[in-house]
Backbone as a ProteinNet text record, in pm:
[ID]
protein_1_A
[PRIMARY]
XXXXXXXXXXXXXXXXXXXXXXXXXXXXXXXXXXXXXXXXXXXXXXXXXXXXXXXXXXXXXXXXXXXXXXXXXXXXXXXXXXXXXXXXXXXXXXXXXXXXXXXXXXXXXXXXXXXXXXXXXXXXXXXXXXXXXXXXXXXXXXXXXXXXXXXXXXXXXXXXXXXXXXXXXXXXXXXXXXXXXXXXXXXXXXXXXXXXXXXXXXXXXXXXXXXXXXXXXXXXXXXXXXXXXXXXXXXXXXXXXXXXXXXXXXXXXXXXXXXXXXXXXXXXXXXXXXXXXXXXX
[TERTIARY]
83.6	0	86.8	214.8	303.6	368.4	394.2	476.9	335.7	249	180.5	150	106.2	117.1	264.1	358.3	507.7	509.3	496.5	446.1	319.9	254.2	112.6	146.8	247	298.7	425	489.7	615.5	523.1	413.2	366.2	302.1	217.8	145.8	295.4	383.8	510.9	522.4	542.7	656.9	522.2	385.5	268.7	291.6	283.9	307	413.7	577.3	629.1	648.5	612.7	564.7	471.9	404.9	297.5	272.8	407.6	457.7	551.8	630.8	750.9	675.1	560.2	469.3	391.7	397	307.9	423.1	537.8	641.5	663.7	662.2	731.4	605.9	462.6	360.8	382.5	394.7	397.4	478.1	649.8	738.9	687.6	621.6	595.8	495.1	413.8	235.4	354.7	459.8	512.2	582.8	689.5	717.5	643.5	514.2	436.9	350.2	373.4	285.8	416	500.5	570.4	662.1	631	657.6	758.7	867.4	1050.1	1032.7	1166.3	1224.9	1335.3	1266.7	1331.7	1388.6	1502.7	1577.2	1495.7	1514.5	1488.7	1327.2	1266.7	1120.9	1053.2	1136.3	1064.8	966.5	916.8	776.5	805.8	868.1	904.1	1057.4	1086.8	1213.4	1165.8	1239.9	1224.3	1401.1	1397.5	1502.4	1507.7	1538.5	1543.9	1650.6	1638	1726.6	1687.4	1793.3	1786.7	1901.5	1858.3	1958.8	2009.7	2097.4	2192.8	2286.3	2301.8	2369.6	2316.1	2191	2169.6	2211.8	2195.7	2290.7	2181	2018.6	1954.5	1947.6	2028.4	2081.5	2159.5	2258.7	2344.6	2306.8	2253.6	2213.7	2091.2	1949.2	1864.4	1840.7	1899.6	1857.4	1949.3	2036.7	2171.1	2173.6	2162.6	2143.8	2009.3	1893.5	1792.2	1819.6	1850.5	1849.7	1971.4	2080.7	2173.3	2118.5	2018	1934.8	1854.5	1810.4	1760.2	1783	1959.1	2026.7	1972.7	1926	1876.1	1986.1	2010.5	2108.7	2046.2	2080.6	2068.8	2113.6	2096	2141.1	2135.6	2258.6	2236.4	2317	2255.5	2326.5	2345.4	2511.5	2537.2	2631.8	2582.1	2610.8	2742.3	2839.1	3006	2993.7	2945.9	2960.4	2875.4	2779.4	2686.5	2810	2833.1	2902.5	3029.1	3086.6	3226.9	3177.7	3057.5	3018.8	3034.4	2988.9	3004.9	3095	3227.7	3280.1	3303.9	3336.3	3331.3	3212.8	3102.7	2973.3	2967	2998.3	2948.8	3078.1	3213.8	3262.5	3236.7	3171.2	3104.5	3004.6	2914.1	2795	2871.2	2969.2	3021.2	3067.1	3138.8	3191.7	3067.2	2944.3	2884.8	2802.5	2828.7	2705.1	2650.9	2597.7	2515.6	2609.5	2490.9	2578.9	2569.3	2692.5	2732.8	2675.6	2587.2	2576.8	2607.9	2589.6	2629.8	2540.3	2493.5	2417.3	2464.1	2562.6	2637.4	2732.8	2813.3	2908.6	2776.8	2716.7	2649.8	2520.5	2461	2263.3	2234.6	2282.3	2195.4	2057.1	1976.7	1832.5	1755.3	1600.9	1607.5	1588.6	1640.9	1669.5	1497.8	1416.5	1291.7	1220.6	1323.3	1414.6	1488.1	1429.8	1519.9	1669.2	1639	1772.1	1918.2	1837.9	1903.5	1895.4	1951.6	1967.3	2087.2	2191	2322.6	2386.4	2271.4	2341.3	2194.5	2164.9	2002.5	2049.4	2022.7	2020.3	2008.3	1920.5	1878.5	1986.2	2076.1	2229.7	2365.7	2276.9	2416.1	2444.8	2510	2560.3	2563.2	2579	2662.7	2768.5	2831.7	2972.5	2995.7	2866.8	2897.8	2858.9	2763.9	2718.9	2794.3	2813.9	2943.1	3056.1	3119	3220	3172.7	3037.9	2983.7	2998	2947.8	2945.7	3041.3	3155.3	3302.6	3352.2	3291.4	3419	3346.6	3194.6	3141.1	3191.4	3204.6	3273.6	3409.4	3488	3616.8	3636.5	3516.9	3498.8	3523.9	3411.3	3312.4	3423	3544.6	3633.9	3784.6	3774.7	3920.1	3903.3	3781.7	3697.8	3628.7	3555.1	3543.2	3585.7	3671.3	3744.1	3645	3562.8	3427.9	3419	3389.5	3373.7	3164.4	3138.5	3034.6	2952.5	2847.8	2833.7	2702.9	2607.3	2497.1	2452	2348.5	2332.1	2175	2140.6	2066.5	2016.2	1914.9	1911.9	1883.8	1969.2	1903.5	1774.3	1671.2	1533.6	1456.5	1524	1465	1460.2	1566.6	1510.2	1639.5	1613.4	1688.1	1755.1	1790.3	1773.5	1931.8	1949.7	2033	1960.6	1984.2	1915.9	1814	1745.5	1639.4	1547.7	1382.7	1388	1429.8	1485.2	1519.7	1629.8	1723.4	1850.7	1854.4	1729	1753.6	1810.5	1858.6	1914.2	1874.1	1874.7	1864	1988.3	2051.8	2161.1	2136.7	2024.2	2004.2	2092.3	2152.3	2231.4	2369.8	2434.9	2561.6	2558.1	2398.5	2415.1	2437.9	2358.3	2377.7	2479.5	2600.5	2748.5	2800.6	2777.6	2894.4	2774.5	2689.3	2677.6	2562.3	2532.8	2460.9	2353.4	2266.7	2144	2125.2	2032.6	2021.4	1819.4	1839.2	1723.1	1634.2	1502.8	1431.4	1410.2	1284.9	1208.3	1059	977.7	832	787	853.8	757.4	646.1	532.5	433.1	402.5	536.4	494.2	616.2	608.9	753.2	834.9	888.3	962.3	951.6	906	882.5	1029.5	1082.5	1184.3	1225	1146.1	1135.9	1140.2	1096.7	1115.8	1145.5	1229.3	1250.1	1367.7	1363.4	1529	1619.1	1732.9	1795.6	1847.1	1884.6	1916.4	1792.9	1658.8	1561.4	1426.1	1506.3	1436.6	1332.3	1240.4	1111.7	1174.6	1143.9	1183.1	1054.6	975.9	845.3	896.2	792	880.1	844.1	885.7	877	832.6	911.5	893.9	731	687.4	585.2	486.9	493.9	442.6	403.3	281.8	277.5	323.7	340.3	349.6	236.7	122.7	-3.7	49.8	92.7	125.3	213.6	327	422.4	389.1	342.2	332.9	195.7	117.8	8.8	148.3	201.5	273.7	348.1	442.8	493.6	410.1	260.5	194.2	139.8	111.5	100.9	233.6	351.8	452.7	423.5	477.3	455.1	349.3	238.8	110.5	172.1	265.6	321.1	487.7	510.6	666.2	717.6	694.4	823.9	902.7	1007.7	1103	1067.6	994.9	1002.1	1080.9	1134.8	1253.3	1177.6	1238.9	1194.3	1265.1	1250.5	1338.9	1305.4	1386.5	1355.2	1452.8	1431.6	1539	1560.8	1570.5	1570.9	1484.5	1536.8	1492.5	1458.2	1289.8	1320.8	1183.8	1114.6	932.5	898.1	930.2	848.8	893.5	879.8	882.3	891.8	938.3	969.3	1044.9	1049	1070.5	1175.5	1084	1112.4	1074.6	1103.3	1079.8	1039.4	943.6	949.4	993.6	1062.5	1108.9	1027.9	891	792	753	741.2	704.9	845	970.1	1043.1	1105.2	1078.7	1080.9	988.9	873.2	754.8	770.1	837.3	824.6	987.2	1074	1189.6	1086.9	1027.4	995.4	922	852.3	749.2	838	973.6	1018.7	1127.3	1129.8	1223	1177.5	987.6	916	883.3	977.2	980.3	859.1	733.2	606	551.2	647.2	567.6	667.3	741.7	769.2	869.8	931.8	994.8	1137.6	1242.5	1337.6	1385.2	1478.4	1511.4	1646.1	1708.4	1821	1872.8	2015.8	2110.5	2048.3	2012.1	1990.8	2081.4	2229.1	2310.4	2332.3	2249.4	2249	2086.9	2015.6	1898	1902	2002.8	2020.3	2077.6	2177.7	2321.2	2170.9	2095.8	2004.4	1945.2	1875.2	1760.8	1849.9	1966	2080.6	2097.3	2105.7	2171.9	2057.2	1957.9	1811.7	1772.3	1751.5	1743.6	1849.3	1969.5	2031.7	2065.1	2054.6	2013.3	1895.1	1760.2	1631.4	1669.3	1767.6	1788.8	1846.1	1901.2	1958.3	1898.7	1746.5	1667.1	1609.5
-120.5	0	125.2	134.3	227.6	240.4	130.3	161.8	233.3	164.2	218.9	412.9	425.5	570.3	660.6	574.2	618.7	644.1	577.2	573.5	651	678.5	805.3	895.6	923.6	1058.6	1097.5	1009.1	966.3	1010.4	971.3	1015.5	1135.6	1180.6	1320.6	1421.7	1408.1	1482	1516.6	1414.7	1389.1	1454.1	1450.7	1498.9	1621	1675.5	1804	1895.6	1845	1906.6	1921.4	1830.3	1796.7	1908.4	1923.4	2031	2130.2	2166.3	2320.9	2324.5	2242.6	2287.3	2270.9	2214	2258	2387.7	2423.6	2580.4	2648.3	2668.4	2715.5	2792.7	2645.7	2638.7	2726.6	2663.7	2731.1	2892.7	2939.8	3089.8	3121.6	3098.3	3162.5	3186.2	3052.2	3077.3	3129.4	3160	3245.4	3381.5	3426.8	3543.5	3555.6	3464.1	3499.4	3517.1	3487.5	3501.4	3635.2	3666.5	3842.5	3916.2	3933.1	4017.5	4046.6	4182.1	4229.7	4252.3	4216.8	4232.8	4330.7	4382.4	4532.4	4554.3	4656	4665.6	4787.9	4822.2	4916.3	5025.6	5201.4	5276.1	5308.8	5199.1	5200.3	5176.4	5094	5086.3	4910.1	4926.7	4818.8	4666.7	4668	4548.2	4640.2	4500.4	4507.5	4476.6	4536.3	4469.8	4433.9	4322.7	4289.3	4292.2	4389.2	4372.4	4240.6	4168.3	4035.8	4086.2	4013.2	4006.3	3868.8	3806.1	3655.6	3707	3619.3	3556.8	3659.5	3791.3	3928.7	3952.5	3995	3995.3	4145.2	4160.1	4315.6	4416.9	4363.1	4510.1	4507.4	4448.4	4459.3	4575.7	4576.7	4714.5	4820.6	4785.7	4906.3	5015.8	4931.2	4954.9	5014.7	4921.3	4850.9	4960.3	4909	4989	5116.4	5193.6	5344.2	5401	5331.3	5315.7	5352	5261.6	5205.2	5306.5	5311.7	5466	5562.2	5580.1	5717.2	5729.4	5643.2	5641.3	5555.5	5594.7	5535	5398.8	5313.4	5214.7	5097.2	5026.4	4896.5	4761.1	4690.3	4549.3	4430.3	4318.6	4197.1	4129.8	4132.5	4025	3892.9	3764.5	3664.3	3667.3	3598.3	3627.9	3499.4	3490.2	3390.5	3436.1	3405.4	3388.9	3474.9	3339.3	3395.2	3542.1	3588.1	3674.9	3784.6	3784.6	3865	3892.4	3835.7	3819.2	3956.8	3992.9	4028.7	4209.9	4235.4	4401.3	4351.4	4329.8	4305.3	4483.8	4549.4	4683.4	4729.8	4703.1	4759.6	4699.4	4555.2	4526	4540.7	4571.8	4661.3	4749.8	4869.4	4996.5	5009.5	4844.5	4795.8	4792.6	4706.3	4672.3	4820.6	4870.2	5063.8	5109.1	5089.5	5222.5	5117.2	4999.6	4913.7	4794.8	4785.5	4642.2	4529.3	4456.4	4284.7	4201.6	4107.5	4022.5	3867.9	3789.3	3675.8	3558.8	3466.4	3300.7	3228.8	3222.5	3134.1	3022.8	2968.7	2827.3	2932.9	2822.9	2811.6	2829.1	2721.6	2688.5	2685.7	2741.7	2736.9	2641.2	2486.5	2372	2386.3	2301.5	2307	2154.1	2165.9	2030	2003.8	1867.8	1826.5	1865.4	1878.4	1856.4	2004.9	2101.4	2216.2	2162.6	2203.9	2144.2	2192.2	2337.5	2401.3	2344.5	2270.4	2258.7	2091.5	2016.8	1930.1	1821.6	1951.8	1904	1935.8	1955.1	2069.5	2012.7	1908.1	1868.4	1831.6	1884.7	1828.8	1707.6	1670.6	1524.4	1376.4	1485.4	1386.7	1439.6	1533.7	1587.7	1514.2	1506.4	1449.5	1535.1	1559.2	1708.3	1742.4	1665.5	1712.3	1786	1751.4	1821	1968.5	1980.1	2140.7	2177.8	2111.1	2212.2	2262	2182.4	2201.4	2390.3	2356.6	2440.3	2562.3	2569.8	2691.7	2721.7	2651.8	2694.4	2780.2	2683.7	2770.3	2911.4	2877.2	3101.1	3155.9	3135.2	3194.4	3240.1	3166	3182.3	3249	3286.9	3353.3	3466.6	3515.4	3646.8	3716.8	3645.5	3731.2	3744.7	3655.3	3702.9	3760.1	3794.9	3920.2	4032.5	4045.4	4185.7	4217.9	4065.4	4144	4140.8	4053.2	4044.7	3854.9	3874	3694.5	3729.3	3645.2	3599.1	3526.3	3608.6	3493.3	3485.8	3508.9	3463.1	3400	3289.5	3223.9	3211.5	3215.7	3177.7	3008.9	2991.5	2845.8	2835.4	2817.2	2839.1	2777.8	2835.3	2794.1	2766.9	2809.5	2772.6	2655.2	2543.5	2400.4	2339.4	2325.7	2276.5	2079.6	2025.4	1878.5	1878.1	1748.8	1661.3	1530.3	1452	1323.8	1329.7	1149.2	1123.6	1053.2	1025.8	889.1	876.8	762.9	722.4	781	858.7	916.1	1049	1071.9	1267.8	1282.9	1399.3	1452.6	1640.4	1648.3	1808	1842.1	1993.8	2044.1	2180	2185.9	2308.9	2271.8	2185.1	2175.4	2226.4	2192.7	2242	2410.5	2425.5	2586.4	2638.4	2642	2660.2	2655.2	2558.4	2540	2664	2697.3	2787.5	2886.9	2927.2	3080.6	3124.4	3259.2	3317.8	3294.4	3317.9	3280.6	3208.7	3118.2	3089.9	3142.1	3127.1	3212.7	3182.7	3102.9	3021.6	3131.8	3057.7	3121.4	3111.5	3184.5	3166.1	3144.9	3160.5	3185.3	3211.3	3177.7	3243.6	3320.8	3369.1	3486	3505.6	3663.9	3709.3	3644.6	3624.6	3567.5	3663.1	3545.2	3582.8	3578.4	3667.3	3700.1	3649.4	3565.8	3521.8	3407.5	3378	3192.3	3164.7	3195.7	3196.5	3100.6	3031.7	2935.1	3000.5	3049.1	3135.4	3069.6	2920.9	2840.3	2812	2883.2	2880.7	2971.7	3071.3	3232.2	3198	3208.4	3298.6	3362.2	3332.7	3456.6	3521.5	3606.4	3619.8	3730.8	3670.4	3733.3	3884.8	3948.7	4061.1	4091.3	4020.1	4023.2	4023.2	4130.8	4105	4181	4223.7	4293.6	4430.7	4477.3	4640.7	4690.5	4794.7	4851.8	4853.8	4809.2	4806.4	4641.2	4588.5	4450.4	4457.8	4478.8	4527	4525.5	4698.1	4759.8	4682.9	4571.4	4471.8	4357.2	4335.6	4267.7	4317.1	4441.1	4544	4575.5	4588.7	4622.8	4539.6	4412.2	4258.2	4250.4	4270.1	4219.1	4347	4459	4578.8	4550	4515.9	4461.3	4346.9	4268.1	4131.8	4135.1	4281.4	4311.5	4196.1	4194.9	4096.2	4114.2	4003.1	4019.8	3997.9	4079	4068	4119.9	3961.7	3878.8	3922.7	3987	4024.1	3963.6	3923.5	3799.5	3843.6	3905.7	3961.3	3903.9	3935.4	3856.6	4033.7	4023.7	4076.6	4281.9	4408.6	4497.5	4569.5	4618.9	4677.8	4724.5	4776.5	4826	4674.1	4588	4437.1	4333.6	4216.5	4084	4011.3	3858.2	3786.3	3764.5	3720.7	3722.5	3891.6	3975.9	4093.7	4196.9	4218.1	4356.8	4495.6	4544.9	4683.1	4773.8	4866.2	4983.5	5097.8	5090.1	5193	5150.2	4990.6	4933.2	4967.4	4938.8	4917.3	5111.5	5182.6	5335.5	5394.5	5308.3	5394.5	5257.8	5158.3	5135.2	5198	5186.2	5296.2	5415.9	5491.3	5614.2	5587.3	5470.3	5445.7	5401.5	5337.6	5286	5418.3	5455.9	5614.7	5663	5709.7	5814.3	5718	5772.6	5780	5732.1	5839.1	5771.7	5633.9	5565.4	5437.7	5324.6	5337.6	5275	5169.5	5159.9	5034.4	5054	4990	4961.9	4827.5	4917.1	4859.8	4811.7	4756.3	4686.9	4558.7	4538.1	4426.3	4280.3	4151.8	4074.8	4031.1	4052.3	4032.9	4147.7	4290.4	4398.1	4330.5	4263.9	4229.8	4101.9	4063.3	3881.7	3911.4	3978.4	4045.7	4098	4192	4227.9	4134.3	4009.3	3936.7	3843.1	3806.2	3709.4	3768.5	3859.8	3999	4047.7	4030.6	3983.8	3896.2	3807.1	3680.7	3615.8	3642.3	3598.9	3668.2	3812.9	3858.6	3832.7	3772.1	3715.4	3570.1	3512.7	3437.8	3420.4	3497.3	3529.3	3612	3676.3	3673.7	3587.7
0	0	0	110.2	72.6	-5.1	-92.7	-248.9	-372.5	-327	-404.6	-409.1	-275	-287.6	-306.4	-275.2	-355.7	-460.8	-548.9	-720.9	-735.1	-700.2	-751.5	-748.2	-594.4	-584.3	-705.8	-710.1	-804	-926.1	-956.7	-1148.2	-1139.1	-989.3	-994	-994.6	-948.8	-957.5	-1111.2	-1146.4	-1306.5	-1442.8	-1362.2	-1507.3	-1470.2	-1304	-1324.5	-1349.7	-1335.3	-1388.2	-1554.1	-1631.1	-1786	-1835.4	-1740.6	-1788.2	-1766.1	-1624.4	-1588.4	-1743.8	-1759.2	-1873.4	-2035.4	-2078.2	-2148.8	-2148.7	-2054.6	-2021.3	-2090.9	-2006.6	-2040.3	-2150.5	-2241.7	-2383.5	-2463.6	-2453	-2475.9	-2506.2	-2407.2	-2315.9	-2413.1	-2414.1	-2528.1	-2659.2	-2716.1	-2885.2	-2908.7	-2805.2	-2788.7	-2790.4	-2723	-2718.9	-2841.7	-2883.3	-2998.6	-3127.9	-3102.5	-3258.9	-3178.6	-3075.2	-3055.3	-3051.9	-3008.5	-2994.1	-3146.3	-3209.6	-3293.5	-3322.3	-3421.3	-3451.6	-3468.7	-3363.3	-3392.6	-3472.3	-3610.6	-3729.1	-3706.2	-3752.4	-3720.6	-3716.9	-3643.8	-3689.2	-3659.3	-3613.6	-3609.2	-3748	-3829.4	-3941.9	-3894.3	-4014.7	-4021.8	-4070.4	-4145.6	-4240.7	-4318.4	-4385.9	-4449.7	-4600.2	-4662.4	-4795.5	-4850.1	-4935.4	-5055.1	-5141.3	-5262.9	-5391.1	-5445	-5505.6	-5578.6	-5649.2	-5766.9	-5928.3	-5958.6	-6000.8	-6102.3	-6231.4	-6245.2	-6351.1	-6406.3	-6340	-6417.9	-6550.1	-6527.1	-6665.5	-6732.3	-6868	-6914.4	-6861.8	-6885.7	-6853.9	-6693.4	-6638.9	-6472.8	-6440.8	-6580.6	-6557.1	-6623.8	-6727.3	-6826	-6799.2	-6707.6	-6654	-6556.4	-6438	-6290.1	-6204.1	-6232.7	-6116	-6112.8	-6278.1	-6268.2	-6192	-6228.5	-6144.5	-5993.7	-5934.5	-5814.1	-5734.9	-5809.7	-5730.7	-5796.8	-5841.3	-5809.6	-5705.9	-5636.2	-5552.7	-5394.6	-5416	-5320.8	-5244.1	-5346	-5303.2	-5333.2	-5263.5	-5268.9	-5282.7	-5376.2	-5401.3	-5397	-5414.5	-5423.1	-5580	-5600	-5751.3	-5693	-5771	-5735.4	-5925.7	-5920.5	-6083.4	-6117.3	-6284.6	-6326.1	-6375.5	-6359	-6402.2	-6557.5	-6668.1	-6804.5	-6854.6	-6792.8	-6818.1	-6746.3	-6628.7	-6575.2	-6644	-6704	-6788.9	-6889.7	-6919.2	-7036	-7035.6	-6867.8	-6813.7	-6673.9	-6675.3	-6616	-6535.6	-6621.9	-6507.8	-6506.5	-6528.7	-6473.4	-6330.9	-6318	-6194	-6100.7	-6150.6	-6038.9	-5999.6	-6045.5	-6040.7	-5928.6	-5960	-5836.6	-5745.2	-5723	-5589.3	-5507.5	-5592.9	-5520.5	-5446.8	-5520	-5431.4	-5357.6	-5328.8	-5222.4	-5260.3	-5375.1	-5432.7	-5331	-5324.4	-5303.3	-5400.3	-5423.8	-5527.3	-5436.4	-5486.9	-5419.9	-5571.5	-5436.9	-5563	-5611.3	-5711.1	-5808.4	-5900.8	-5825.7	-5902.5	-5991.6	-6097.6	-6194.2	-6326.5	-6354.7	-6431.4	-6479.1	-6335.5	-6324.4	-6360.2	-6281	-6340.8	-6298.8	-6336.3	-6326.9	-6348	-6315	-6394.5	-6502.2	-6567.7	-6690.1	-6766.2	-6678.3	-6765.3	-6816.8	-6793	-6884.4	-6980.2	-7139.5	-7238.3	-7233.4	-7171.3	-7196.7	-7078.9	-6948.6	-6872.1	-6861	-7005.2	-6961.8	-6974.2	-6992.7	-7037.1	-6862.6	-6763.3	-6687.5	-6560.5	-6581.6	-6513.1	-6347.8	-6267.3	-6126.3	-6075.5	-6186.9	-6194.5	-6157.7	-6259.5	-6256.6	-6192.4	-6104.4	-6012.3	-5862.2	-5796.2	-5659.7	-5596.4	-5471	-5375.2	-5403.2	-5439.1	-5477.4	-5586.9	-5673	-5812	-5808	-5667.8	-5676	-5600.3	-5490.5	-5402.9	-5466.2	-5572.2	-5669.9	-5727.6	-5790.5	-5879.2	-5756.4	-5653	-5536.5	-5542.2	-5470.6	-5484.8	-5576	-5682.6	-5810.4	-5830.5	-5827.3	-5826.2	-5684.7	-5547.6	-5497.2	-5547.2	-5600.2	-5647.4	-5744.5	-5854.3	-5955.3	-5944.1	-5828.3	-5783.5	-5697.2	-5635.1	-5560.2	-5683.6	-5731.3	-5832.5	-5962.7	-5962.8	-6038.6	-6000.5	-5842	-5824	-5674	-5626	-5502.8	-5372.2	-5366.5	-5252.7	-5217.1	-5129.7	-5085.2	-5116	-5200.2	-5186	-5074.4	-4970.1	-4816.1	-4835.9	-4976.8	-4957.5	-5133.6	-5126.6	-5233.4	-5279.1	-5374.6	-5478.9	-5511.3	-5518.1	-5556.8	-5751	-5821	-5879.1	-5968.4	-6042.9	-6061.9	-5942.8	-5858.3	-5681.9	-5681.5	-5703.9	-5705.3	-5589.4	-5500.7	-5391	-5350.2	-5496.4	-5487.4	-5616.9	-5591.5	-5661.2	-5686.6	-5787.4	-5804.1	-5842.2	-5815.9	-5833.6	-5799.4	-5767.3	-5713.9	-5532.6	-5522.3	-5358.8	-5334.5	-5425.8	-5450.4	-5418.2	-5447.8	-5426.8	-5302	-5293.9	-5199.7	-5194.8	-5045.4	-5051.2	-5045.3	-5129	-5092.3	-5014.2	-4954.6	-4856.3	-4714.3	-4667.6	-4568.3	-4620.3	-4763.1	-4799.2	-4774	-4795.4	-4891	-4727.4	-4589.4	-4451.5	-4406.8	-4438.5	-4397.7	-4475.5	-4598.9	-4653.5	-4676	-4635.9	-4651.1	-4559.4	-4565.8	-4444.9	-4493.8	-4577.9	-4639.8	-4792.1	-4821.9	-4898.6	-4988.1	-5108.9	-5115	-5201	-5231.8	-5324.1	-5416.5	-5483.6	-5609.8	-5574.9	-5621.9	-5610.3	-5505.1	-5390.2	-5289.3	-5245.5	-5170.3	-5124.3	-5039.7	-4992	-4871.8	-4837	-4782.9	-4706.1	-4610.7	-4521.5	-4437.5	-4320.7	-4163	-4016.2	-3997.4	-3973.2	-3894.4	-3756.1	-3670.9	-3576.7	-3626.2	-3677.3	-3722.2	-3837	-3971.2	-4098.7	-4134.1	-4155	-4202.9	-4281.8	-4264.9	-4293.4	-4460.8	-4439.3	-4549	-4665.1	-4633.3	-4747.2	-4673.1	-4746.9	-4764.3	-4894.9	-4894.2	-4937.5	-5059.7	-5191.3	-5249.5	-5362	-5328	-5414.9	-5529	-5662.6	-5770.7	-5780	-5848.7	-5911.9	-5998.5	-6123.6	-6280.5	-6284.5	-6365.3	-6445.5	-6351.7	-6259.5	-6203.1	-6147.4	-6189.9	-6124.2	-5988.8	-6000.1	-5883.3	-5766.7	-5827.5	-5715.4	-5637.7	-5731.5	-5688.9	-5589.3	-5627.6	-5564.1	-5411.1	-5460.3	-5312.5	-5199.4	-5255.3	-5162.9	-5084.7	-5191	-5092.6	-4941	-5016.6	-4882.3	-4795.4	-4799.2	-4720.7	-4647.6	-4689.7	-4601	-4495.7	-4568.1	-4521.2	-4366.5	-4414.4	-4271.2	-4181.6	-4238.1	-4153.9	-4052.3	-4077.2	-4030.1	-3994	-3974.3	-3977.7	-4036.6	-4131.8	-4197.7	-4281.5	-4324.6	-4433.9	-4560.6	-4689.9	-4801.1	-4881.5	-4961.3	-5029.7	-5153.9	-5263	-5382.8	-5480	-5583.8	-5687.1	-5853.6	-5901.1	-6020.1	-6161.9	-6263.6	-6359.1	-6438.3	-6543.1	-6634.4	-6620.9	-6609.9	-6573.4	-6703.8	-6766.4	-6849.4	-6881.6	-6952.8	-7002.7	-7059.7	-7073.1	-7108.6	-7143.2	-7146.7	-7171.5	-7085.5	-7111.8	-6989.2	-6905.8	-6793.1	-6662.1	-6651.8	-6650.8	-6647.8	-6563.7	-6446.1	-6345.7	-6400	-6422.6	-6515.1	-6426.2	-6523.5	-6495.5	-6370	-6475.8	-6391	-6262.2	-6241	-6115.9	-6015.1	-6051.5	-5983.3	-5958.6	-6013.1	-5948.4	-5823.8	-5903.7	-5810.9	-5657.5	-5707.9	-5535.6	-5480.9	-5562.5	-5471.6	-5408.6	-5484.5	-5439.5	-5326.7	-5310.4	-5206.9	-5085.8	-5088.3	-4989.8	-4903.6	-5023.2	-4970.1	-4884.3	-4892.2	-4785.6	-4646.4	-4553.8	-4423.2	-4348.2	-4447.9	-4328.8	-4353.5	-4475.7	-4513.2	-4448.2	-4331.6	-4232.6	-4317.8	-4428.7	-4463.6	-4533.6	-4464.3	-4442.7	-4582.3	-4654.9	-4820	-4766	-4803.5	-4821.7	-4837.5	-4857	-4905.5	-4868.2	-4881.6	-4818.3	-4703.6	-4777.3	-4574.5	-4470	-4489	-4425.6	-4362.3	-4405.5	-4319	-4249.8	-4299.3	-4236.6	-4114.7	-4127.5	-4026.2	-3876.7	-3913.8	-3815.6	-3747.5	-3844.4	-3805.9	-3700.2	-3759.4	-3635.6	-3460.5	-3542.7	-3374.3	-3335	-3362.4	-3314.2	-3183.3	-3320.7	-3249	-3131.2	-3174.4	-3060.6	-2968.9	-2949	-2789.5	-2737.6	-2810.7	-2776.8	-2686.1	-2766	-2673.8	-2513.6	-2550.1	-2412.8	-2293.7	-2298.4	-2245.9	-2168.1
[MASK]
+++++++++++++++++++++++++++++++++++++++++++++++++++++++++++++++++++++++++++++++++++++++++++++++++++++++++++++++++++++++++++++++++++++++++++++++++++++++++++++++++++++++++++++++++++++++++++++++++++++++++++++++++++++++++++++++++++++++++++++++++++++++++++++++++++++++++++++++++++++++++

């Protein structure tokens, strides 16, 4: 009879401390999803301009654009495209842009006609880590910058096939500060966002009303919206227009619209030094 009430007391102990340290845990993530990230400055949300592959109306377009309106960007760039305005995109690097990594090659999958000399399908880890490497190695013995953030490119995050695939979003986490999809459906919580697969919602092809619904979801939700654009110019495909991409500089410029533009590792750099004095709370 006395072992028995030994053991009742022994399990009423052990449920209630289970369900004090469930409250607990409760309590934090009820706080971390109310308590609002503090974005520099008192701003609302963040935004990122991206752009892929270096394309020419990147320099010819985009950049004069964009240092008119002291706005700074992120290109992740393809080696051979870049070979092409080799001092345009030193020019980027002088006054601010960031240079990120988008492979050697932009493989993709094979079931892209164009990408199938070059298909993921038939790549290993080794074959993309190779490919990372060598655009890091590119991007500094050509404009003099270590590349610390990456691109997936086509947003497709795999090698193989079948029982074989493999993710290479753990390589991309070891060697760089963020990594950054395609087509996303929504900005990125800053409080809980995987740094190794960022959100990246497109741009191309879109008005400025568009545009600016997203920024305004995102500020509504202080969050990080990741912008992903190709090609800068008045039309075609996968193309950012001109008029969209002024009138939201102009919109992100005015002060009372609470939002905070910059580099993707000038917002990563924050969201870290964030979070980890949160922790230490």
């Amino acid at each position: 009879m006395k072992l028995k009430k030994i053991t009742t007391w022994c399990f009423l102990l052990v449920f209630i401390g289970v369900n004090v340290c469930l409250a607990q845990y409760d309590r934090r993530e009820r706080q971390d999803r109310i308590k609002p990230f503090p974005w520099p400055e008192r701003k609302q949300c963040a935004v990122s301009l991206t752009f892929d592959d270096a394309r020419l109306s990147q320099i010819d377009a985009g950049i004069p654009l964009l240092n008119q309106y002291k706005i700074k960007a992120t290109f992740y760039i393809s080696p051979e495209s870049l070979k092409r305005r080799i001092d345009g995109w030193k020019a980027a690097v002088e006054v601010g842009h960031e240079i990120g990594n988008h492979t050697m090659n932009h493989p993709c999958s094979g079931n892209f006609a164009f990408a199938r000399a070059k298909a993921l399908e038939e790549y290993t880890l080794d074959r993309i880590e190779e490919e990372m490497d060598g655009a890091n190695q590119f991007i500094f013995e050509n404009l003099g910058v270590n590349a610390i953030n990456f691109a997936y490119p086509c947003g497709q995050s795999f090698v193989g096939r079948g029982e074989k695939l493999q993710s290479y979003i753990p390589l991309v986490a070891k060697k760089f500060m963020t990594g950054r999809g395609w087509m996303g459906e929504d900005s990125n919580d800053p409080w809980y966002c995987d740094f190794a697969q960022l959100f990246g919602m497109e741009s191309d092809g879109k008005s400025f009303d568009e545009l600016r619904q997203l920024i305004d979801k995102a500020k509504k939700e202080r969050r990080w919206l990741v912008l992903a654009g190709h090609e800068i110019g008045e039309r075609g495909r996968q193309t950012t227009l001109v008029s969209s991409l002024e009138k939201l500089c102009q919109y992100a410029n005015n002060p009372e619209n609470g939002i905070w533009i910059d580099t993707v590792a000038a917002v990563a750099e924050h969201i870290q030094k964030v979070r980890a004095q949160a922790e230490t709370q």
